[in-house]
Structure formats: C-alpha cells, structure tokens
C-alpha positions as a Markdown table, in Angstrom:
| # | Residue | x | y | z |
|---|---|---|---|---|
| 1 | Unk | 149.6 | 44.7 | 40.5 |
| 2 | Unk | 146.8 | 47.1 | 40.7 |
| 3 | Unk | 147.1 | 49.3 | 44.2 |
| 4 | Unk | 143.2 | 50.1 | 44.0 |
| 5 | Unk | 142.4 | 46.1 | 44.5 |
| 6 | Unk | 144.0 | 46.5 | 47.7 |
| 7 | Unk | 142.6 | 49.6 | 48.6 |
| 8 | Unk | 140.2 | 49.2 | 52.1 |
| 9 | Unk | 136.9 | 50.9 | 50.0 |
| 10 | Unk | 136.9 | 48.7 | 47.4 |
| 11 | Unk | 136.8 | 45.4 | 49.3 |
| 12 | Unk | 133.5 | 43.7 | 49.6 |
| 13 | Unk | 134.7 | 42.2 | 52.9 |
| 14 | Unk | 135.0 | 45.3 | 54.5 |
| 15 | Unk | 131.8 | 46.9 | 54.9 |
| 16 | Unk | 130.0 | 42.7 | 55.3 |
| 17 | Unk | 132.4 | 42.6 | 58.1 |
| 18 | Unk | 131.9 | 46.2 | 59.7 |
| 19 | Unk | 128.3 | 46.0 | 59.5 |
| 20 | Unk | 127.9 | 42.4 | 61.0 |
| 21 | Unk | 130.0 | 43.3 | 64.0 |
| 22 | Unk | 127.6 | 46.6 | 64.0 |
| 23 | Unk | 124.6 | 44.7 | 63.8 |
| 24 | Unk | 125.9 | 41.9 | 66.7 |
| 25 | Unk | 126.6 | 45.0 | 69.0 |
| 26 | Unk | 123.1 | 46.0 | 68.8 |
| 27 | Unk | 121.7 | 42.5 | 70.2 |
| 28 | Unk | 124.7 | 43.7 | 73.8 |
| 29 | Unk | 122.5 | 45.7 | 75.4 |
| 30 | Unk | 119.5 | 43.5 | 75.3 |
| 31 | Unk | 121.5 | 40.5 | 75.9 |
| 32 | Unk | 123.7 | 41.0 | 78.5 |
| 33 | Unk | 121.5 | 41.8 | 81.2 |
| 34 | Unk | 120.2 | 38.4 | 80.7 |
| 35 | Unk | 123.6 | 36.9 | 80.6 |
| 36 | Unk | 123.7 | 35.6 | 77.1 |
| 37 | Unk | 126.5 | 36.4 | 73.8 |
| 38 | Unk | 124.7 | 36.7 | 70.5 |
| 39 | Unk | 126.2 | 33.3 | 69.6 |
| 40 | Unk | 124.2 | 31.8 | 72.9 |
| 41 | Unk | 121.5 | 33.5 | 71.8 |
| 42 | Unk | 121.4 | 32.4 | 68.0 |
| 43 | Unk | 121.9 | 28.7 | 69.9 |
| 44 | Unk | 118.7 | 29.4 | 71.5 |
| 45 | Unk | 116.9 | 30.4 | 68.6 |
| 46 | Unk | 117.8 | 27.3 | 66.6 |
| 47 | Unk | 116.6 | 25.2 | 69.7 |
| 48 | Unk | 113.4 | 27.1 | 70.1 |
| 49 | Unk | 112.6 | 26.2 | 66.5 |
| 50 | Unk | 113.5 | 22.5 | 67.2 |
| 51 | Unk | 114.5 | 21.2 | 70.2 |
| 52 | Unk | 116.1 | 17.8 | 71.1 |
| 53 | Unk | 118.6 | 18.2 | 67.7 |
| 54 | Unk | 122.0 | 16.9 | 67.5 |
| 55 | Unk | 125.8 | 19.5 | 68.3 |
| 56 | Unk | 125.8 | 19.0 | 64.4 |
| 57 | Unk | 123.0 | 20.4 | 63.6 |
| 58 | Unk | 123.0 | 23.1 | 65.5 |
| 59 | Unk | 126.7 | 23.5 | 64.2 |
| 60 | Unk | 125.4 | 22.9 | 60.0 |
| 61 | Unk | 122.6 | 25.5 | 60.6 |
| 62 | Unk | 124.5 | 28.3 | 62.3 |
| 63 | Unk | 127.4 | 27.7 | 59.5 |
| 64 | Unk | 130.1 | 26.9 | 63.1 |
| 65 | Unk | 131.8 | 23.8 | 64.4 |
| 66 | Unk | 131.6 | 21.7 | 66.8 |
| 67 | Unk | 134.6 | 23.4 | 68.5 |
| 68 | Unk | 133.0 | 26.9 | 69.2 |
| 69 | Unk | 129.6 | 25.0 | 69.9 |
| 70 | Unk | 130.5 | 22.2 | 72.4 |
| 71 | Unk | 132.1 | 24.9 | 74.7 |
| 72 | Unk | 128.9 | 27.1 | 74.9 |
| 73 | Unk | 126.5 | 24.1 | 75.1 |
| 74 | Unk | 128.6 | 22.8 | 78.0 |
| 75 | Unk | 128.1 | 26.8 | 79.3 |
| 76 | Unk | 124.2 | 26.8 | 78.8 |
| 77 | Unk | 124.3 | 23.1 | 80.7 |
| 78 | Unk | 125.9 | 24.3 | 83.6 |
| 79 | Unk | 123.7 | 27.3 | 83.6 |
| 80 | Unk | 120.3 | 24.9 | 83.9 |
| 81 | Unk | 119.4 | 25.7 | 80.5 |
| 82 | Unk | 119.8 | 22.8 | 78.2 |
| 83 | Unk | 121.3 | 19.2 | 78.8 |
| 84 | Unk | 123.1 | 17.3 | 76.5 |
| 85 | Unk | 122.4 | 13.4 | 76.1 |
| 86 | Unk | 124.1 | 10.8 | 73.9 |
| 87 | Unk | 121.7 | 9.7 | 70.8 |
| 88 | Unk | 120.2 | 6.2 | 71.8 |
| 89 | Unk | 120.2 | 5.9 | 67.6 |
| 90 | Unk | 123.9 | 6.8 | 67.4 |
| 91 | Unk | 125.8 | 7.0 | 70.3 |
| 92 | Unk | 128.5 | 9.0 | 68.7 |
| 93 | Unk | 126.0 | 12.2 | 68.3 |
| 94 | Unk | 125.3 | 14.4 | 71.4 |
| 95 | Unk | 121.6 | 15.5 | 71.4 |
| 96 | Unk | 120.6 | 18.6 | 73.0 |
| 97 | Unk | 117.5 | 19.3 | 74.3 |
| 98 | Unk | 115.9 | 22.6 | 76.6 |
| 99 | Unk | 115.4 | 22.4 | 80.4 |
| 100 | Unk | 112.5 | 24.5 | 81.6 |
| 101 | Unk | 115.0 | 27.6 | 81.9 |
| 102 | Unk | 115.9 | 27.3 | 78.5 |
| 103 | Unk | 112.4 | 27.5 | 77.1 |
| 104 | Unk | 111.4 | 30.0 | 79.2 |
| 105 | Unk | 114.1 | 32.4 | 78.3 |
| 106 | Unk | 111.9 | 32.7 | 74.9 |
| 107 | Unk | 109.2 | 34.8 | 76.6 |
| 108 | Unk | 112.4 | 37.3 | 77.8 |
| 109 | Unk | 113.7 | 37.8 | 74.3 |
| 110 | Unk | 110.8 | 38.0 | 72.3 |
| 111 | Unk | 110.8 | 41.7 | 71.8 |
| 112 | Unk | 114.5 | 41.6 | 70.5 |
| 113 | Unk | 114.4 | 40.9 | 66.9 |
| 114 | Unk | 111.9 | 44.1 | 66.6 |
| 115 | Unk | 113.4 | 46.2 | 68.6 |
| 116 | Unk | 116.6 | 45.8 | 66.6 |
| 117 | Unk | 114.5 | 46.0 | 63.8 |
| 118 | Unk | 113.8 | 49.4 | 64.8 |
| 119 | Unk | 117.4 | 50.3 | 65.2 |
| 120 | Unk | 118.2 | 49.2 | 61.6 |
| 121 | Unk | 117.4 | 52.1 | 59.0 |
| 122 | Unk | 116.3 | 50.5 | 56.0 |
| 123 | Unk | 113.2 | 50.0 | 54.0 |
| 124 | Unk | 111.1 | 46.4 | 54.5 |
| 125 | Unk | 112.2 | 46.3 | 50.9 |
| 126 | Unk | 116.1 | 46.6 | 51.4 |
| 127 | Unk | 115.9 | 44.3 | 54.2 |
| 128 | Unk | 114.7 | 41.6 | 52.6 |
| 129 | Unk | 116.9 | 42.5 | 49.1 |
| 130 | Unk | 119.9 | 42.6 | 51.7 |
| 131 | Unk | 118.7 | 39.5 | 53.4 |
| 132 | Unk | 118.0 | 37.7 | 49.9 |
| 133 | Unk | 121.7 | 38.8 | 48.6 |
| 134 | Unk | 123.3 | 38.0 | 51.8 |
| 135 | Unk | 122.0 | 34.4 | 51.8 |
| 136 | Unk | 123.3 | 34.3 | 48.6 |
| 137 | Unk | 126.8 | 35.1 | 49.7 |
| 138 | Unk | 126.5 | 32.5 | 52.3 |
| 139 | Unk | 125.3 | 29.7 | 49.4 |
| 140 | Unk | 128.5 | 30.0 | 47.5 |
C-alpha cells in the first residue's frame, strides 16, 4: 500500500469538503438574523425560481432526499412561509407552494449572493472554471 494515497494533502476530498463548509459559513451571518440555515435558504431559492413544485423536485435539484427535506418544509410551513398540498394529479406527491412570507423573503436576501461574492477572492474567470469543474464533479 502506498502511505502517500492516504496522506490528508493529497486527497481531492479534502479541500471540496473544507472549502464548501467555508463557503456555507459565509451565508451565517446574513442568514441567521433572518432565521434561516443555508439549506432553508437554497429551498427558497429553488422555489423562487419555480414555485408550486413537488418535495421531489426540490429534493432531485438540490441533489438531497426527501428525509432531510420533508423536515424543513414542515419547519418553513409552521413558520407561514410555504404550505404543502397533496397533488390533485397524483395524490402520492406533496406540492409546495410560497405563502406571501415566503415570497417576500426574496426582497430580504437579494443582496446575498454578491455580497458573498465579494467575500470570495477569485477572478470572474476562476469562478466560473471552478463552477464549470465543480458541476462536473457533481455529473459523475
């Protein structure tokens, strides 16, 4: 066995994992005084690009299941946010659409993504290499 495959620098995971949680922690400051996690808020971004979409969807686009999703729905519903409603085309599929709250938030967080933006040292170039490699990643 090789001891440099299982030496912490030369693993790919390491530094996707360290700077993901890096990048998350940027969003806490911004977030939390509004009451949301990243993962709400990535919820809400999905819906405020199409609301009234099924738990799966939301679950297929942000690459999660229905397990970490149904719980923070169920949060956002009791919060006056969103409300969920059985499909009247399937009634196995929960449909979830935005209360007034919930689309109002929007106008509250729509300085985020440039402010961390602004946190984030790298050339309009490198971001979108890094965002082009990292989809990528995700595809395979």
């Amino acid at each position: 066995m090789n001891d440099e495959a299982l030496k912490l620098q030369n693993q790919l995971c390491f530094p996707l994992y360290a700077a993901s949680r890096k990048t998350v922690g940027l969003y806490t400051p911004y977030l939390k005084p509004l009451g949301l996690t990243y993962t709400q808020y990535i919820v809400f971004l999905v819906l405020w690009e199409k609301d009234g979409i099924s738990v799966n969807e939301i679950c297929e686009r942000l690459m999660l299941d229905s397990g970490t999703i149904t719980p923070l729905l169920k949060k956002l519903e009791k919060s006056g946010y969103v409300e969920r409603v059985r499909s009247k085309q399937d009634e196995r599929s929960v449909v979830v659409n935005l209360n007034e709250k919930g689309k109002e938030l929007k106008e509250q967080v729509k300085d985020i993504p440039l402010k961390i933006g602004s946190c984030i040292n790298l050339s309009e170039d490198e971001a979108k290499m890094l965002y082009s490699i990292l989809y990528k990643l995700m595809e395979n």
